[in-house]
Structure formats: C-alpha cells, structure tokens
C-alpha positions as CSV (number, residue, x, y, z in Angstrom):
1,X,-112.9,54.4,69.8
2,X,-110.5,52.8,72.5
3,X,-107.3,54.4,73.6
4,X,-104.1,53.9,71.1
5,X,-102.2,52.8,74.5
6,X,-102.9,53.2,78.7
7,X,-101.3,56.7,79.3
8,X,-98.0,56.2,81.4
9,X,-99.2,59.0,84.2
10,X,-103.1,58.2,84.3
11,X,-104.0,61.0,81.7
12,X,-106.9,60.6,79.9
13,X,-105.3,58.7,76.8
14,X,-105.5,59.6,73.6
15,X,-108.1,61.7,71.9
16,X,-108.6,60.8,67.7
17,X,-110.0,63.4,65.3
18,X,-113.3,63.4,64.1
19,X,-115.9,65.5,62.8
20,X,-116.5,67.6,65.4
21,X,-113.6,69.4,64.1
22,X,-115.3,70.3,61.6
23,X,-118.3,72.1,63.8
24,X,-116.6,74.5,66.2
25,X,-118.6,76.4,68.7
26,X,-119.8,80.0,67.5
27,X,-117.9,82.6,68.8
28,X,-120.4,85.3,68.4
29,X,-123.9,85.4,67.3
30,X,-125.0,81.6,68.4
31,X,-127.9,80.1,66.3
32,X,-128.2,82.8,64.3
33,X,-127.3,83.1,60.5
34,X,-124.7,85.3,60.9
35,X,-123.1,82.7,63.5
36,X,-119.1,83.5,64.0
37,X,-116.5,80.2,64.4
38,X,-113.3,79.1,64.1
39,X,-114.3,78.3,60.4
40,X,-115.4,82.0,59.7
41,X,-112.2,83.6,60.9
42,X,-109.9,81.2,58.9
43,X,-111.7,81.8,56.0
44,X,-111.4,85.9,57.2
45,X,-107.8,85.5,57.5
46,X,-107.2,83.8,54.3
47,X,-109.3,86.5,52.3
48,X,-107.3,89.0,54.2
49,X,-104.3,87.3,53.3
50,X,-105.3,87.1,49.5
51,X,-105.8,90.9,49.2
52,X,-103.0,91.9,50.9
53,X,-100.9,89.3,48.6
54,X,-102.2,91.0,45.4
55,X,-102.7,94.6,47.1
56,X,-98.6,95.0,47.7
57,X,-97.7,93.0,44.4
58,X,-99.5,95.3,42.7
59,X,-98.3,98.7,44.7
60,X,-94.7,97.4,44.5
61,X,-94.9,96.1,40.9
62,X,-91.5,97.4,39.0
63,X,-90.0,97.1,35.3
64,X,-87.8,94.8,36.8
65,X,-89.3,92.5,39.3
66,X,-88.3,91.1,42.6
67,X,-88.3,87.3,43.8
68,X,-91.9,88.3,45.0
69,X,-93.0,89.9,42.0
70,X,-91.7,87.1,39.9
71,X,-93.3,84.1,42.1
72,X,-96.8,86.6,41.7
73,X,-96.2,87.0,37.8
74,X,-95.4,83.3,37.5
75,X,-98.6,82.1,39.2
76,X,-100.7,84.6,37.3
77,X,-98.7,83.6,34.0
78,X,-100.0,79.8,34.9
79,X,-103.3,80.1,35.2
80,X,-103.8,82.0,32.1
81,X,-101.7,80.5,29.5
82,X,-101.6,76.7,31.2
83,X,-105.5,76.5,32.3
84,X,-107.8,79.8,30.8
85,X,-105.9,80.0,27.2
86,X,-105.2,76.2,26.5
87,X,-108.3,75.4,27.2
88,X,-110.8,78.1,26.2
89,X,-107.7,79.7,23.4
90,X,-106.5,83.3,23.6
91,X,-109.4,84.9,22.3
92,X,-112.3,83.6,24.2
93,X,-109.9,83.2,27.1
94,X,-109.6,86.9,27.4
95,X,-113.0,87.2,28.6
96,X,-112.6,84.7,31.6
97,X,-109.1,84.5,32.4
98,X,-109.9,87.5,35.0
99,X,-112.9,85.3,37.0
100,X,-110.4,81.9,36.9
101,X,-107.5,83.6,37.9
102,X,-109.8,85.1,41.1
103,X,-111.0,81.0,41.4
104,X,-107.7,79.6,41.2
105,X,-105.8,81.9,43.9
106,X,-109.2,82.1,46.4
107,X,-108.8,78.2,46.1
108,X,-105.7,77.9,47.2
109,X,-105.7,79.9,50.2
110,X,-108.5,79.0,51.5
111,X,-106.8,75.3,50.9
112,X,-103.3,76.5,52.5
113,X,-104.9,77.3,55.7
114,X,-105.2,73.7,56.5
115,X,-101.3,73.7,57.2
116,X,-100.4,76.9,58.7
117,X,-100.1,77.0,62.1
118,X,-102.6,78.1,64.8
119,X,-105.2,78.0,62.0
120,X,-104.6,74.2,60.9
121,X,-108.1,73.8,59.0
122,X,-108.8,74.8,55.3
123,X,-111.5,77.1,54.8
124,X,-112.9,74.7,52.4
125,X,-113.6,72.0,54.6
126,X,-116.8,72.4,55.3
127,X,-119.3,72.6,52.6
128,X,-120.3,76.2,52.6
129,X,-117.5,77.8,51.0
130,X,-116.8,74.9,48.2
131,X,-120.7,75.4,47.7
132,X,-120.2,79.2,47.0
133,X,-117.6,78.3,44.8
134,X,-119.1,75.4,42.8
135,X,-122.7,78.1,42.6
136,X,-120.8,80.5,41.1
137,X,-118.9,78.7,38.2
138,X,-122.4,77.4,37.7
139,X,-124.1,80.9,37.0
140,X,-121.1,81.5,35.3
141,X,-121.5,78.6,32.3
142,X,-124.9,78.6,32.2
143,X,-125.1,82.6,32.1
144,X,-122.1,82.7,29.4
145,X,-124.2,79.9,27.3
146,X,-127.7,81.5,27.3
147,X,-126.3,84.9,27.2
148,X,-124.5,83.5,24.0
149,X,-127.3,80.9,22.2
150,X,-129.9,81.8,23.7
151,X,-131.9,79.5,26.3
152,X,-133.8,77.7,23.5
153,X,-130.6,77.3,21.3
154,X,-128.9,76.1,24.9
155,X,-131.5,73.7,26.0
156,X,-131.6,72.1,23.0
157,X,-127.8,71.9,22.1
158,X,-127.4,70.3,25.8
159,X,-130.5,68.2,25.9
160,X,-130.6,67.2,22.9
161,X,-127.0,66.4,21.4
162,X,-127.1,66.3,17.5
163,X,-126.0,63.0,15.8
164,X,-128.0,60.7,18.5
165,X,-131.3,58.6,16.9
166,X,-134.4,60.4,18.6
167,X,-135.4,57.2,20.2
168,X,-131.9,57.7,22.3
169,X,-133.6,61.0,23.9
170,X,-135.7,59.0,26.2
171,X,-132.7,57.6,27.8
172,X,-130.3,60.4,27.0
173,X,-132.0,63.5,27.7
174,X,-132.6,63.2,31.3
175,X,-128.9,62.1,31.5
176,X,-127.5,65.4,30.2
177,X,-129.8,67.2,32.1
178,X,-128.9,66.0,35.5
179,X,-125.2,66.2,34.0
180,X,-125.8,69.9,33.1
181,X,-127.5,71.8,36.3
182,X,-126.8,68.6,39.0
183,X,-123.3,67.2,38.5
184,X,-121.4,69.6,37.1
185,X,-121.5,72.1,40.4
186,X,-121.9,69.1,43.2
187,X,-118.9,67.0,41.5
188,X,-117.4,70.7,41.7
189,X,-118.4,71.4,45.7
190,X,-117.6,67.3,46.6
191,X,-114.0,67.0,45.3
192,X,-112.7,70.0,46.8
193,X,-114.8,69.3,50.0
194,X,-113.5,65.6,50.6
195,X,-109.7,66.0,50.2
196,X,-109.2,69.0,52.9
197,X,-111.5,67.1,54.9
198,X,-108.9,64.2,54.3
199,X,-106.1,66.5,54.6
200,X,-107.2,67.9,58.0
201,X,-108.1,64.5,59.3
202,X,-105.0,63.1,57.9
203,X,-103.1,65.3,59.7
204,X,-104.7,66.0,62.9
205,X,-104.5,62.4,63.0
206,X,-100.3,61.9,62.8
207,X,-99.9,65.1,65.1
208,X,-102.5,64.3,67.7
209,X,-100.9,60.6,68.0
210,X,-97.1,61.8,67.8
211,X,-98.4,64.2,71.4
212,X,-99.7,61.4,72.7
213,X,-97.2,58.9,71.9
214,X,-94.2,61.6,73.1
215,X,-95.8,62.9,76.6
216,X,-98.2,60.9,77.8
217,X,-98.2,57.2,76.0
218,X,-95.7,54.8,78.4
219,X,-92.3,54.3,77.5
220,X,-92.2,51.5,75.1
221,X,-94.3,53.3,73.0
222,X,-92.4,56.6,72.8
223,X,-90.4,55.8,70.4
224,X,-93.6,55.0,67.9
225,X,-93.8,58.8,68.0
226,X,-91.0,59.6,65.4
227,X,-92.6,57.4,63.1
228,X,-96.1,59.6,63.7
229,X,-94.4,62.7,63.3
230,X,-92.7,61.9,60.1
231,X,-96.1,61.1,59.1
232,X,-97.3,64.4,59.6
233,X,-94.0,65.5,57.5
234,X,-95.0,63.6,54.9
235,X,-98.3,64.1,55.0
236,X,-97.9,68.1,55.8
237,X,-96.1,68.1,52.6
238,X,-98.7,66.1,50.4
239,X,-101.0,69.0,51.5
240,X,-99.7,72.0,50.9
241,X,-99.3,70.0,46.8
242,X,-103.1,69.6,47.2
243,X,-104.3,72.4,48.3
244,X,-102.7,73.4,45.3
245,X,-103.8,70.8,43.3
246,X,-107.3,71.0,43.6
247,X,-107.2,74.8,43.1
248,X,-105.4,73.9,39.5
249,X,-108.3,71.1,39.0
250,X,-111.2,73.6,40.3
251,X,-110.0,76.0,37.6
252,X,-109.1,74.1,34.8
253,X,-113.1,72.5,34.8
254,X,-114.3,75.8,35.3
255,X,-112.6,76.3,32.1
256,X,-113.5,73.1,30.5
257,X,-117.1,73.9,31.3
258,X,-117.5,77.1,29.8
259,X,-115.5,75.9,26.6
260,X,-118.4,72.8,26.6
261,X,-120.7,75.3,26.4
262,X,-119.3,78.5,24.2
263,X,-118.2,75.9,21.9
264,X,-120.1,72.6,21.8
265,X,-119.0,71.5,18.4
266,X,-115.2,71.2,19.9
C-alpha cells in the first residue's frame, strides 16, 4: 500500500493496519501449544478483570446498594429477565440463566478490551476464543436436547420436521442437519469474530493516520488529522456499543437455541 502522504522530515511515512495485528510474536513458549502473546495476556487481563468485577460486587453487596452495586444488579437484572426469561420463560429460564449470564459478561470484556488503552485489541478477535465460545453453547443445546428427548426423539424432531411431505426430506433433511451441528456454532464464532476484527481495524486505522498526519505528514496535510481523530471518537464510541452489542446478540441466540430445542413446538 503506498504512503497516505511524503512525510515532511523523511520518516518512513505512514504505516496502515493489517492483519499482522492480529498475529503477535509469542512472548514465551514459541511454537509450542502453550505459546504466550499479546492476545493471551489481553484475554488474561480481561478474565482477571471479570472476577475481580463480580468477586468485590459480591463481597461488598449491601441491603442498600451503591452506584456500583446498582450498575452490577442492573446488568445482571438484563440478561435474565430481557434475554434468558423472555426468551426461554421463567421456569425453563431458571435452569440457564446462570450459563448466559457467565456468556454475556465474558463477552463483553473480552469485547471491551479492544478500546482500553495499552491493550487496544479484543480478546475476541482472533478466532480461538469466539470458537471456545460458539463450542460451548453448542454442547450446551445439543446436551440440553438429548439429555431431554432423547437422541432418537432429537434427531428425528430436527431432521425430520413434522408437517413436511416425506418427499421434502430429500431436500430438507440435509438442510437442517448442516443448520443444526454446522451453522448454528460457526454463524455463532463468525459474527463475533468479524466485528472486533472491524473494530480493531477500524480504529487502528483513524489513530494510526491522525499520528501520522499530526507529526510526521507535511504541513498542508496537518490539519486532515482532526478530522482522523474525530474518527477515532466516533468510531471509539461505536465500539465500546458493540462490544456490547454482540455480547447481547451472542446471548440472546444462545437462548433462542436452546428454546428451539427444549421446545420445538413453539
């Protein structure tokens, strides 16, 4: 890619995101599988960070709650009565609303690392973690469903949906199959992957250029840096409502999947 502009004082111009990003250089352990990055450590910090949340919420919990205690009890209040009890009702909700609330809140801080400082990637922008995530609410249906019907009852109920003429299998069948163990948990693992890729990209982009275009880009071009950096602004803010947003959407289907199963008839 060719330089956004000469640099004013012979530096070496400007340098675009790209994937490589993505692939830091291991820390510790090199080419093994227990190979230590910049990825691994964000993701460290934001579990740390999650615990800790939760750990003083819950030692510091009162009859009458503080600003903190009411922001933790309003988020916790969310995801069971907006995502877990609309969805799957109270009394089947009961049962799950303690695995999506743990979904929901890993989500999101591994998605709000992208924006905080000196860490500046999510920990769910490369595929490994948005794979764990989209694995596990796929053991999780399909275990709820066969533990439930029974795998016979459950193959056949998702196979073969009632109501259909039997010629329609041959077309149908294979279908719902690939729906059922393929596209559920990679339409899962690719939706939160691609927007923090975005994000981070996004981002890196509107920062990287508003350095260059500030220090190092000559002077007729300076003034192009504002604009860049209220792109970042803008686009800072957009994330931190993502990262959010796809935690809420990552929830809500692990929701909506369980309910498809545990209660095809609805």
């Amino acid at each position: 890619m060719l330089p956004l502009a000469v640099p004013a004082d012979g530096g070496s111009g400007y340098v675009p995101p790209s994937i490589h990003d993505f692939f830091p250089p291991a820390v510790l352990w090199e080419g093994t599988p227990f190979e230590f990055n910049r990825i691994i450590l964000v993701r460290l910090i934001a579990m740390v960070a999650l615990l800790a949340v939760f750990v003083v919420g819950a030692r510091r919990a009162a009859l009458v709650p503080g600003r903190f205690q009411n922001v933790l009890e309003m988020g916790l209040d969310f995801v069971r009565n907006s995502i877990v009890y609309e969805t799957l009702g109270e009394k089947l909700g009961k049962k799950y609303v303690g695995i999506i609330t743990t979904i929901f809140f890993a989500i999101f801080f591994f998605n709000i690392t992208g924006v905080v400082p000196f860490l500046n990637i999510a920990g769910t922008s490369v595929i490994g973690m948005p794979l764990v995530f989209a694995a596990w609410v796929f053991v999780l249906y399909l275990g709820a469903a066969i533990k439930k019907l029974g795998l016979g009852t459950f193959l056949k109920t998702s196979l073969f949906p009632p109501g259909v003429p039997k010629v329609m299998y041959i077309l149908l069948t294979p279908i719902e199959f690939l729906q059922v163990f393929f596209l559920r948990p990679a339409t899962l693992t690719i939706r939160l992957l691609a927007n923090m890729i975005a994000g981070h990209l996004l981002l890196a982009l509107c920062y990287s250029a508003t350095s260059y275009l500030l220090f190092e880009a000559s002077g007729g071009l300076k003034p192009l840096g504002v604009l860049t950096f209220a792109g970042g602004a803008m686009f800072f803010g957009l994330e931190v409502f993502v990262a959010a947003l796809q935690a809420y959407v990552f929830a809500i289907l692990t929701a909506v999947y369980l309910q498809m199963v545990l209660e095809p008839e609805h």
